[in-house]
KESEMI-313327 format. One record per residue (C-alpha): residue in one letter; chain; x, y, z. Coordinates in pm, whole numbers, padded with zeros to 5 digits, always signed. Example, Ala and Ser with C-alpha at 12.3 -4.5 7.8 and 13.67 -1.06 7.14 Angstrom:
2
gumi  torba  u  v  w
A  A  +01230  -00450  +00780
S  A  +01367  -00106  +00714
This chain:
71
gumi  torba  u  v  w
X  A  +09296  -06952  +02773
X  A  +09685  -06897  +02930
X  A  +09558  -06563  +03034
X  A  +09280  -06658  +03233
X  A  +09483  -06967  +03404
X  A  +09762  -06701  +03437
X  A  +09514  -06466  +03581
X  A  +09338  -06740  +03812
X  A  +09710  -06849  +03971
X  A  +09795  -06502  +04071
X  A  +09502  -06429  +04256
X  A  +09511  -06832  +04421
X  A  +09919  -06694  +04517
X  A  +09758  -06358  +04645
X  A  +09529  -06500  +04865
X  A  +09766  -06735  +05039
X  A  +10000  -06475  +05087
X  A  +09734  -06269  +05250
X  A  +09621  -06601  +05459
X  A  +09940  -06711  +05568
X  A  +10044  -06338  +05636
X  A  +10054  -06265  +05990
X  A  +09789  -06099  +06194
X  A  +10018  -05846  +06288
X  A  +10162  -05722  +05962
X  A  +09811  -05733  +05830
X  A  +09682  -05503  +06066
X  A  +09975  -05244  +06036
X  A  +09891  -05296  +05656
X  A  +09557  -05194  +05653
X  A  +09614  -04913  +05907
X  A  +09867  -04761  +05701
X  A  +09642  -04798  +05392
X  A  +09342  -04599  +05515
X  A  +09203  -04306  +05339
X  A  +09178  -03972  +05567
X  A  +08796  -03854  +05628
X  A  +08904  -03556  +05474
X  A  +08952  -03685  +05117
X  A  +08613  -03877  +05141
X  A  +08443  -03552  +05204
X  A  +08576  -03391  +04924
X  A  +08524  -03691  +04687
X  A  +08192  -03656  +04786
X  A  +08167  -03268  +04738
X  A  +08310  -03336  +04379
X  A  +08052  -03611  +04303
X  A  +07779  -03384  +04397
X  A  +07881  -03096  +04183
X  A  +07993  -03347  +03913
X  A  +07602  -03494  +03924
X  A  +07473  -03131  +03969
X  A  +07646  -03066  +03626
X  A  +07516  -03356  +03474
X  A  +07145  -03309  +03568
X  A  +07141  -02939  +03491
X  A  +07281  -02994  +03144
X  A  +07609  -02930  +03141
X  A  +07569  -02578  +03299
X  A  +07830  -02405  +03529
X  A  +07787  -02617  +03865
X  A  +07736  -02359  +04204
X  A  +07998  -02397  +04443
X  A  +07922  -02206  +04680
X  A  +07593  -02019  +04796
X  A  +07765  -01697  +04784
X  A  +07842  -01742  +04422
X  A  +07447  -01771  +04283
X  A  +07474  -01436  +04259
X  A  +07709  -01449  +03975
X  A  +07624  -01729  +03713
């Protein structure tokens, strides 16, 4: 029971800080916390193999189309 009051006030303190935050600093916040396009393409290339490897029974996943070939 503490832990979920405990747990409730920090996110009530978290969300005034956010609110009474200025617009400013919140903007320079969540421009400096964005995630290059880069990385999500590569997440994404990962996730596909990673689900390729899962569906095909846990066999070698392709990476490339030049290496069919060789598996």
């Amino acid at each position: 029971m503490k832990n979920g009051i405990f747990l409730v006030a920090v996110i009530a303190i978290a969300w005034g800080l956010a609110v009474a935050c200025p617009a400013s600093v919140r903007d320079k916040f969540a421009e400096a916390t964005q995630i290059p396009e880069d990385f999500h393409v590569e997440a994404d290339r990962q996730m596909a193999m990673f689900v390729s490897w899962a569906r095909d029974d846990r066999a070698r996943p392709v990476e490339d189309m030049h290496d069919r070939d060789l598996y």
